[in-house]
C-alpha positions as CSV (number, residue, x, y, z in Angstrom):
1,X,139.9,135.0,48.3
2,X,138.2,131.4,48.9
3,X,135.0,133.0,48.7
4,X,135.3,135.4,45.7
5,X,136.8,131.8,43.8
6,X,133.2,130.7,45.3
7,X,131.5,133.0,43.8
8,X,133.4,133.5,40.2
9,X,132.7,129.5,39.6
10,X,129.0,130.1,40.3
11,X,126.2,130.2,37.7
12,X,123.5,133.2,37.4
13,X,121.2,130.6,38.6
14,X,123.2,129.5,41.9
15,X,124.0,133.4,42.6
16,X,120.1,134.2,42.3
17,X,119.2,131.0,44.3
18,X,121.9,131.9,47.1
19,X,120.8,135.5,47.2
20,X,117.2,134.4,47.5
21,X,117.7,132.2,50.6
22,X,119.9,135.4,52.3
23,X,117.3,137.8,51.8
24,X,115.2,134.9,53.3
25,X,117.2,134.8,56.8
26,X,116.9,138.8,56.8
27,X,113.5,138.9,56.1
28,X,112.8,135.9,58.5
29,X,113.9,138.6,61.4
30,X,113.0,141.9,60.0
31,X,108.9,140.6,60.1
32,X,109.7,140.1,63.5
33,X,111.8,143.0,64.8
34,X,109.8,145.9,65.0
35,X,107.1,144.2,67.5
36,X,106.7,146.7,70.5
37,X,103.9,145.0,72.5
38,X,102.4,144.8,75.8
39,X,103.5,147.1,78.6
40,X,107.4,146.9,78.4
41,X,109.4,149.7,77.0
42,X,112.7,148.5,77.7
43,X,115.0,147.4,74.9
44,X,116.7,145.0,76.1
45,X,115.6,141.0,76.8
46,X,114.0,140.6,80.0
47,X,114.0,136.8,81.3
48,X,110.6,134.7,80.3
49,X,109.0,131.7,81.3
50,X,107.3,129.7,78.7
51,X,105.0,126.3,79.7
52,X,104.0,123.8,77.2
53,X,103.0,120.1,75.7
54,X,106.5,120.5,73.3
55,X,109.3,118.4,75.2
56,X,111.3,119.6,77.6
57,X,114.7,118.1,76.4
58,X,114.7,119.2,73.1
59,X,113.4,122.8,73.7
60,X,116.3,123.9,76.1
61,X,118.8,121.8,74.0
62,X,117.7,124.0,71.4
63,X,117.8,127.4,73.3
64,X,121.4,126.2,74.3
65,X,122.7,125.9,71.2
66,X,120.8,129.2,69.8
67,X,122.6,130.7,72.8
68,X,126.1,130.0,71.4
69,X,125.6,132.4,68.4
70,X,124.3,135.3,70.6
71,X,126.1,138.0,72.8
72,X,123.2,138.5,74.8
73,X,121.7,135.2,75.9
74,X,118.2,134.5,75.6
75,X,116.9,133.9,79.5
76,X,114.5,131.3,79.1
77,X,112.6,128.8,82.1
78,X,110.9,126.3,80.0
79,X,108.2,124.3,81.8
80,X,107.2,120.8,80.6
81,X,103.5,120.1,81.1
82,X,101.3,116.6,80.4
83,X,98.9,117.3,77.3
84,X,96.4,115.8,79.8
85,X,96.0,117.9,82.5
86,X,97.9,121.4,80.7
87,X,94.4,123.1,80.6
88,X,93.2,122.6,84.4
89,X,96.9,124.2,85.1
90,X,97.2,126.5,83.2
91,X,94.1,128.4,84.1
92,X,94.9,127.8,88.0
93,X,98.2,129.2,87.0
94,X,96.7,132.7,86.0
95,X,93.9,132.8,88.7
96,X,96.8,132.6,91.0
97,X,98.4,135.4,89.0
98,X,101.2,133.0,88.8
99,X,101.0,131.9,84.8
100,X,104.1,132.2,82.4
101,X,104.5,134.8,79.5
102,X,103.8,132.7,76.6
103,X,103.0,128.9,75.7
104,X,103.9,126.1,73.5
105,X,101.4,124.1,72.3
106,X,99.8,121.7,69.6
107,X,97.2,124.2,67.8
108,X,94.3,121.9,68.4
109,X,94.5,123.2,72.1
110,X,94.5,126.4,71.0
111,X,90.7,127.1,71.1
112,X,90.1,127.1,75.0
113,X,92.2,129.4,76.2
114,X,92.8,132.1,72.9
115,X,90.9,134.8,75.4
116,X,94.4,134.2,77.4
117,X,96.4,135.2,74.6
118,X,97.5,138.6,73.1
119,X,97.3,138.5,69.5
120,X,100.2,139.5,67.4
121,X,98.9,142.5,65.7
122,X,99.5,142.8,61.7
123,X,101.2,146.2,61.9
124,X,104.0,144.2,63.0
125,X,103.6,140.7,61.1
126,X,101.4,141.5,58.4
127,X,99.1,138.4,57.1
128,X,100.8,138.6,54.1
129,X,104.3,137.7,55.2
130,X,102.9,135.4,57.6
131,X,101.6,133.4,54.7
132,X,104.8,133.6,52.8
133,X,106.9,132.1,56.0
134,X,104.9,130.0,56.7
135,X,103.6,126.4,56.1
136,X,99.8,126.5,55.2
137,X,98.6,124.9,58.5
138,X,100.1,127.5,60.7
139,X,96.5,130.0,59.2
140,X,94.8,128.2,61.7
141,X,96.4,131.0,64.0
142,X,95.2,133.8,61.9
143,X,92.3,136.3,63.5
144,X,90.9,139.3,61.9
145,X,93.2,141.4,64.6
146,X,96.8,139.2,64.4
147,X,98.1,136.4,64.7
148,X,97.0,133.9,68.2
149,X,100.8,132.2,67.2
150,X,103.4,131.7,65.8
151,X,104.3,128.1,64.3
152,X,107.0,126.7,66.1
153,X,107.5,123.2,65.3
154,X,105.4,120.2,63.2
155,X,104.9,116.6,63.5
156,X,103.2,115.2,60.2
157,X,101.1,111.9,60.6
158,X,103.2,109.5,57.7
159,X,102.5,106.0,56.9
160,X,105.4,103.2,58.0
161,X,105.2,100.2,56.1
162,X,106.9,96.5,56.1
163,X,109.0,96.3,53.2
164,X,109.1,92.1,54.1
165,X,105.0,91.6,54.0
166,X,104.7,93.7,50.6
167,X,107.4,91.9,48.7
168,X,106.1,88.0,50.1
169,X,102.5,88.9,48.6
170,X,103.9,89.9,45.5
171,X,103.2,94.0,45.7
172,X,106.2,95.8,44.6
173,X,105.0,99.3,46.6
174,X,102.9,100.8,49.2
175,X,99.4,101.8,48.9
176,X,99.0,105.5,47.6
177,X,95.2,105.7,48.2
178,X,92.8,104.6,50.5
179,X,90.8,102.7,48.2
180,X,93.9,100.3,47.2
181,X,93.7,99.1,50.7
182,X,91.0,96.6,49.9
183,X,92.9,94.8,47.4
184,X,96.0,95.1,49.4
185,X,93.6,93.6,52.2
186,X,93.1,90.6,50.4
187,X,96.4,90.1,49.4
188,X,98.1,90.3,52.5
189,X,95.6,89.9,55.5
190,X,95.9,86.0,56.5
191,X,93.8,84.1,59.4
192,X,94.1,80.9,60.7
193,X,91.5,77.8,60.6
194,X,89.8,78.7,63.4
195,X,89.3,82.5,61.5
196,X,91.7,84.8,63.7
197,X,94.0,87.4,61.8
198,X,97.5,86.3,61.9
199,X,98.9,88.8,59.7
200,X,96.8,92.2,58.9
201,X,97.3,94.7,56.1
202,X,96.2,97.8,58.0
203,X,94.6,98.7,61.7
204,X,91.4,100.6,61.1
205,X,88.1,100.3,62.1
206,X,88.4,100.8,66.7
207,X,89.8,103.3,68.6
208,X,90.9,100.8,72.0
209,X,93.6,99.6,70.3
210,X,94.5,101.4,67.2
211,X,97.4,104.2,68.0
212,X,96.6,107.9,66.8
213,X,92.9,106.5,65.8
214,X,91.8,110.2,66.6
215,X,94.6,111.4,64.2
216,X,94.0,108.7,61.1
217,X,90.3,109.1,61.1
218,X,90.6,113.5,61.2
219,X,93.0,113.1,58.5
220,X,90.3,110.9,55.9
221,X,87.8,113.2,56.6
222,X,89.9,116.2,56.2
223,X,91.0,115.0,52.7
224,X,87.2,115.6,51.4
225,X,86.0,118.5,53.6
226,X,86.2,119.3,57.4
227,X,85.6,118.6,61.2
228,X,85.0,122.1,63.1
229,X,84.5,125.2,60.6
230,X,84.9,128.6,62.0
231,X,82.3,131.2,61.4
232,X,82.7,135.0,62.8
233,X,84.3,136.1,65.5
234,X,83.9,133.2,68.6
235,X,81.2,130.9,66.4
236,X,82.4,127.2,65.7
237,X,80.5,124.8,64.3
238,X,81.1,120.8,63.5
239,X,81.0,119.9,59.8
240,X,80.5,115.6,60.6
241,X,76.8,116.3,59.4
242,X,77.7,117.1,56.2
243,X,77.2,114.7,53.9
244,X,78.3,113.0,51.9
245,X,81.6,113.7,52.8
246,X,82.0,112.3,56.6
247,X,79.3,109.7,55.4
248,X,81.5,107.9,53.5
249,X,84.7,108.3,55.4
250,X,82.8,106.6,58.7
251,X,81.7,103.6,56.4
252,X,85.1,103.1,55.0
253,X,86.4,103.2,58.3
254,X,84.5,100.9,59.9
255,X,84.1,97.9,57.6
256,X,87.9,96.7,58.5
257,X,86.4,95.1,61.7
258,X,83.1,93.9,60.0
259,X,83.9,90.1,59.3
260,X,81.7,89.9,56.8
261,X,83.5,91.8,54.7
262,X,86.4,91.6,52.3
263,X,88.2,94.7,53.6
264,X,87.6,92.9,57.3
265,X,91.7,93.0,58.6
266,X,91.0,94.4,62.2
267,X,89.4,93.4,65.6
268,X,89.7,94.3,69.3
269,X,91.1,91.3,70.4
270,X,94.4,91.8,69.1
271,X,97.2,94.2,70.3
272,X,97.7,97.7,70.0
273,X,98.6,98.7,65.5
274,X,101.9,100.5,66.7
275,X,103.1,96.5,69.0
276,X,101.4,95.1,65.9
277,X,103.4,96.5,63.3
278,X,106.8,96.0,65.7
279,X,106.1,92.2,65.5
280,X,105.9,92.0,62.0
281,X,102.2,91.2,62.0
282,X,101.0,94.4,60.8
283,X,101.9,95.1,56.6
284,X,101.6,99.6,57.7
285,X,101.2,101.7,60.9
286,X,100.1,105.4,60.7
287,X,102.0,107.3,63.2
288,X,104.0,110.4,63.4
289,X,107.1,111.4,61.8
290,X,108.6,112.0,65.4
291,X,107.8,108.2,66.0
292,X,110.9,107.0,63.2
293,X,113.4,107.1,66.5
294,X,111.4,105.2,68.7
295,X,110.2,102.4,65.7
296,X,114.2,101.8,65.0
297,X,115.1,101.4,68.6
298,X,112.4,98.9,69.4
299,X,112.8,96.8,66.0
300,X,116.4,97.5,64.7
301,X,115.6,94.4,62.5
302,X,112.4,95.7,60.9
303,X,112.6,96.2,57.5
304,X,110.5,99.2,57.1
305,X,110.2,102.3,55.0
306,X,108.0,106.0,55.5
307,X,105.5,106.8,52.8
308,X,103.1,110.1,52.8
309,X,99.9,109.0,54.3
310,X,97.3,107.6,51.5
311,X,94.7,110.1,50.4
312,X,91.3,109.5,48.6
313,X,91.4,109.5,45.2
314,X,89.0,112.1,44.6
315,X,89.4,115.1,47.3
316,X,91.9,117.3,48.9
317,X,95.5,116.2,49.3
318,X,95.8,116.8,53.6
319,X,97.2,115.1,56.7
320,X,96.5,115.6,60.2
321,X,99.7,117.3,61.7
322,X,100.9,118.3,65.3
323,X,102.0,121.7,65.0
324,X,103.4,123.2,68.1
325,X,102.8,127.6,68.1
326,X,104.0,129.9,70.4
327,X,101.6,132.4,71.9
328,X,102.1,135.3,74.1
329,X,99.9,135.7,77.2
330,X,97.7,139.0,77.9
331,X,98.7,138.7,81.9
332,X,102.8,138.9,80.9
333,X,104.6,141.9,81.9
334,X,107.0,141.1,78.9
335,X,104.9,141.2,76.0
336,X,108.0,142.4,74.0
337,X,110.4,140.6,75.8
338,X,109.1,137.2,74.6
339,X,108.1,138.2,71.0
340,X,111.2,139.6,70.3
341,X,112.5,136.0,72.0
342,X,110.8,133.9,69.0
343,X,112.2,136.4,67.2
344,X,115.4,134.8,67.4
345,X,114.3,131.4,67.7
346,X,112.0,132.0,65.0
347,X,114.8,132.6,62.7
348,X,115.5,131.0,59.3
349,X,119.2,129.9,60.2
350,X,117.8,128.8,64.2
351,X,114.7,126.5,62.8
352,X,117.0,124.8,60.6
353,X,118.9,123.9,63.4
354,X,115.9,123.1,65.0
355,X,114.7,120.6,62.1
356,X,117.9,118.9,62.0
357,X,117.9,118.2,66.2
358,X,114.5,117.2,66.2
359,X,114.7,115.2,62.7
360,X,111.4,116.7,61.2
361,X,110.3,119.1,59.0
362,X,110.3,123.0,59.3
363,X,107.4,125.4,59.7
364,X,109.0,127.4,57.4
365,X,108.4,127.3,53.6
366,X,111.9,129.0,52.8
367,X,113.4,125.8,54.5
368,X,111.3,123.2,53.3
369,X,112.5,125.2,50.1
370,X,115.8,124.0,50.2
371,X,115.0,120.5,50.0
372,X,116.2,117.5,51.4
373,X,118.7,114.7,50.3
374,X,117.6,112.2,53.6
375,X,114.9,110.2,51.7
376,X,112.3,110.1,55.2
377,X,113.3,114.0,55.7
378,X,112.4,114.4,51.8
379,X,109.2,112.4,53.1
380,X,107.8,114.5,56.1
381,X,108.3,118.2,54.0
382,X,105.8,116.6,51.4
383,X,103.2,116.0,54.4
384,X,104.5,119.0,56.0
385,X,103.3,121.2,53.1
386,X,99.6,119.9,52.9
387,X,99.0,119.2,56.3
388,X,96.3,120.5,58.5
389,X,94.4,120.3,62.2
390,X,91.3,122.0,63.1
391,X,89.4,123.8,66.1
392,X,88.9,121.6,69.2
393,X,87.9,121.8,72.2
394,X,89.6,119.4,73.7
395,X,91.8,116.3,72.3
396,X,90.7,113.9,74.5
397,X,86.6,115.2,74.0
398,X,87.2,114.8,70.0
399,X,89.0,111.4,70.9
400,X,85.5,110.2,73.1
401,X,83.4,111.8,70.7
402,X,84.5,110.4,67.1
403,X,85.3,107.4,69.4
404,X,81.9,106.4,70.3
405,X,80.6,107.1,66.9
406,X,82.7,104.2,65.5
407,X,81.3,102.2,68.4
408,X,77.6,102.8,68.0
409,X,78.5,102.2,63.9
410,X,80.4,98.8,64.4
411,X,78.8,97.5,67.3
412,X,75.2,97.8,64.9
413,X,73.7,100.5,67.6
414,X,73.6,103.5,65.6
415,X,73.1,104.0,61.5
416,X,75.9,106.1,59.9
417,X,74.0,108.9,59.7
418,X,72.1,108.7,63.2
419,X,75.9,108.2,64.1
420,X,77.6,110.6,62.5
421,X,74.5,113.3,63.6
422,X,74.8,112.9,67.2
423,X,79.0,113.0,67.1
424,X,77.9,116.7,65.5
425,X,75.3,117.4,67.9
426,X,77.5,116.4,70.7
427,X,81.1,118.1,68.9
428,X,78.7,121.7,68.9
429,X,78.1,121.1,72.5
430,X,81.7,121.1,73.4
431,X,82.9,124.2,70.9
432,X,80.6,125.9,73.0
433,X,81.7,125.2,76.1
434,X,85.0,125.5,75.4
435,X,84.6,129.4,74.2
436,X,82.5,130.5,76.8
C-alpha cells in the first residue's frame, strides 16, 4: 500500500525518470550476462584471484558489502601490488605460470601487457552499449575485437584552492582558465626584499617538486590535441611534435619558474606544491579528487574549496584521470568465472555503492546521471565526464621523459621545439619497446 500511495502522488515525469534508471540496473547486468569465455563451462562461480595498483582496503571492503546482497558469495583473493614495480611481477608471475585471472589497473598501464589479456569480445558487450555505460574515457579500452577492460573505478585530477588567499587579494573566485593565471599571478604571488616567493598563486613550471607534474602537464596538452595517438593494430605514435599545439603548452608551462617574467610564481628551492598549499603559501594545488580526505586530515583549518581543473580558452574541455579497468587474463582457467564476477560488481546498484565508499565519481554515465547534491561530488562527475588518459608505456618513462623536456626548456639547454622534438623522438622509442 506505501508504495502504490508512492506511486499515485508521482508525476509522468518522476514515473518515466524512475522507470529509466530501473531499466538501467537491468540493462547494467543483462550486457554482462551472457559472456561464456575462456575454457570453463561450468555455471556456477569458481574462486578468482585478481592483482592490481587499486587499494587493497577499499576493494575487499567493497566485495564485503556486495557479498551481503548475494546468496552465492563472490570468492575473491585480491592482491595489492606497488604501481612501481607491478610490471616486472606481473610478468614473472605468468612465466612461473603462477599469475592471477584478471587485473586492476590505471589504463595508462594498460599498453605493455594487453598481449596478456583476453579481450571481451562484442558478441557479448557490444561497442555500442559499452559506450552508452560508460564514461567516455573508459574507449581507451576499445579494440577492433572487444573490449581490453572494463572501467572499474576513476580518480579525476580537480583543482583545490585557498578560499583565504583569493578573498585578501580582492578576487571573488577561482581561475576558470589557464590564461587568468597570469593576472591571478600578479595579484597574489608576493616575494620578499631579498626576491624569494613567500606566497605563490600556482606551482608550475619543475617536475622535482611539483606533485602530479606528469598529470597537470598531460592534462594542458590534452585540452588542445594529444600525447600518444594510436594507429592500426599494435602502431603508437607520440603527437608532442605537433605543433602548435604542444608548442605552446611547453612555453606556458615553463615561464612560472622564469624570473624574468610576470607569470614567474615557482622555483625549486621551495617545497613540494601539495606541503605548499597545506601551509597556506600556495593560493591552488592540482591533485586528485581521491586527495580531498587526506588535504582535510592534514589541515582541518584550511579554508579550501574543489574547482574543475582550468582549461584553455580555445580547445577541448579534458582532464587527466586515473581510471582503474578490470581485465581478464588469456592464461586464466576462469575466463567466465571472473567476467561474470564484474558482472556483479559491475552493477549499476554495486558502483553506486562503490562511489559512495570511495567518495568519487562513477564510471557509469547512468550514475553520474542521477546527480549529486554534495557540492565536491557535484564537482568530480563534471571532470569525470570529460576526462581522459592516453597510451603509455610506462608512467614513470612518460614522467622522465616530459620531465627532462621541461629541464632542457628552463634550464636554457634545449629550444622548445628542439625540446619538445626529442621528448617525441624519445616517447616513439619507448611505445615501441613497450609492444614488442
Amino acid at each position: 500500500m506505501v508504495w502504490y500511495s508512492y506511486v499515485t502522488n508521482m508525476s509522468k515525469f518522476q514515473i518515466i525518470i524512475l522507470s529509466f534508471f530501473i531499466i538501467c540496473i537491468v540493462a547494467g547486468v543483462a550486457v554482462f550476462a551472457t559472456y561464456k569465455g575462456g575454457n570453463s563451462a561450468q555455471n556456477k562461480l569458481d574462486p578468482i584471484t585478481i592483482w592490481g595498483t587499486f587499494p587493497q582496503d577499499a576493494f575487499d571492503s567493497y566485495v564485503a558489502k556486495v557479498n551481503l546482497t548475494l546468496s552465492a558469495q563472490l570468492s575473491i583473493t585480491y592482491v595489492q601490488k606497488n604501481r612501481n614495480t607491478f610490471s616486472q611481477e606481473f610478468v614473472a608471475a605468468l612465466a612461473r605460470g603462477q599469475g592471477p585471472d584478471s587485473i586492476i589497473i590505471p589504463a595508462d598501464m594498460l599498453l605493455p601487457h594487453i598481449d596478456k589479456l583476453t579481450p571481451v569480445p562484442y558478441s557479448a558487450l557490444s561497442q555500442r552499449d559499452f559506450m552508452e555505460t560508460f564514461i567516455e574515457e573508459g574507449e581507451i579500452y576499445l579494440s577492433q575485437n572487444g573490449t581490453y577492460a572494463l572501467p572499474f573505478a576513476v580518480d579525476p585530477l580537480v583543482m583545490y584552492w585557498n578560499r583565504d588567499i583569493f578573498s585578501a587579494a580582492g578576487l571573488p573566485s577561482y581561475p576558470v582558465y589557464w590564461e587568468d593565471f597570469v593576472t591571478v599571478n600578479q595579484k597574489i604571488t608576493t616575494r620578499d626584499s631579498g626576491g624569494a616567493i613567500r606566497r605563490s598563486a600556482v606551482a608550475l613550471g619543475d617536475f622535482s617538486n611539483i606533485v602530479n607534474a606528469r598529470e597537470i602537464l598531460g592534462s594542458m596538452i590534452l585540452q588542445s590535441g594529444n600525447i600518444v595517438t594510436r594507429g592500426t593494430g599494435n602502431d603508437y605514435e607520440s603527437s608532442l611534435r605537433q605543433e602548435p599545439v604542444p608548442l605552446r603548452t611547453l612555453e606556458f608551462f615553463t615561464q612560472s619558474v622564469d624570473p624574468n617574467s610576470k607569470s614567474y610564481s615557482w622555483n625549486r628551492s621551495m617545497p613540494d606544491s601539495k606541503t605548499a598549499f597545506l601551509s597556506g603559501t600556495l593560493a591552488t594545488y592540482f591533485g586528485f579528487a581521491s586527495e580531498l580526505a587526506d588535504i582535510r586530515a592534514k589541515n582541518p583549518n584550511l579554508n579550501f574549496d574543489v574547482a574543475p581543473l582550468p582549461q584553455w580558452k580555445s580547445g577541448y574541455k579534458s582532464v587527466y584521470s586515473k581510471m582503474y579497468g578490470y581485465s581478464i587474463l588469456r592464461t586464466s582457467q576462469y575466463q567466465n568465472s571472473a567476467y561474470q564476477t564484474f558482472a556483479i560488481l559491475g552493477s549499476a546498484a554495486n558502483m553506486s555503492e562503490l562511489s559512495t565508499s570511495l567518495y568519487l565519481p562513477s564510471v557509469r554515465r547512468d550514475i553520474i546521471a542521477s546527480g549529486s547534491t554534495d557540492p565536491y561530488v557535484s564537482v568530480f562527475n563534471e571532470q569525470a565526464l570529460i576526462g581522459k588518459t592516453w597510451y603509455d608505456a610506462d608512467s614513470s618513462i612518460s614522467f622522465t621523459i616530459l620531465g627532462n623536456m621541461v629541464d632542457s626548456v628552463t634550464s636554457g639547454a634545449k629550444s622548445l621545439r628542439d625540446a619538445l622534438s626529442d621528448a617525441s623522438d624519445q616517447y616513439d622509442v619507448a611505445l615501441k619497446q613497450a609492444v614488442q
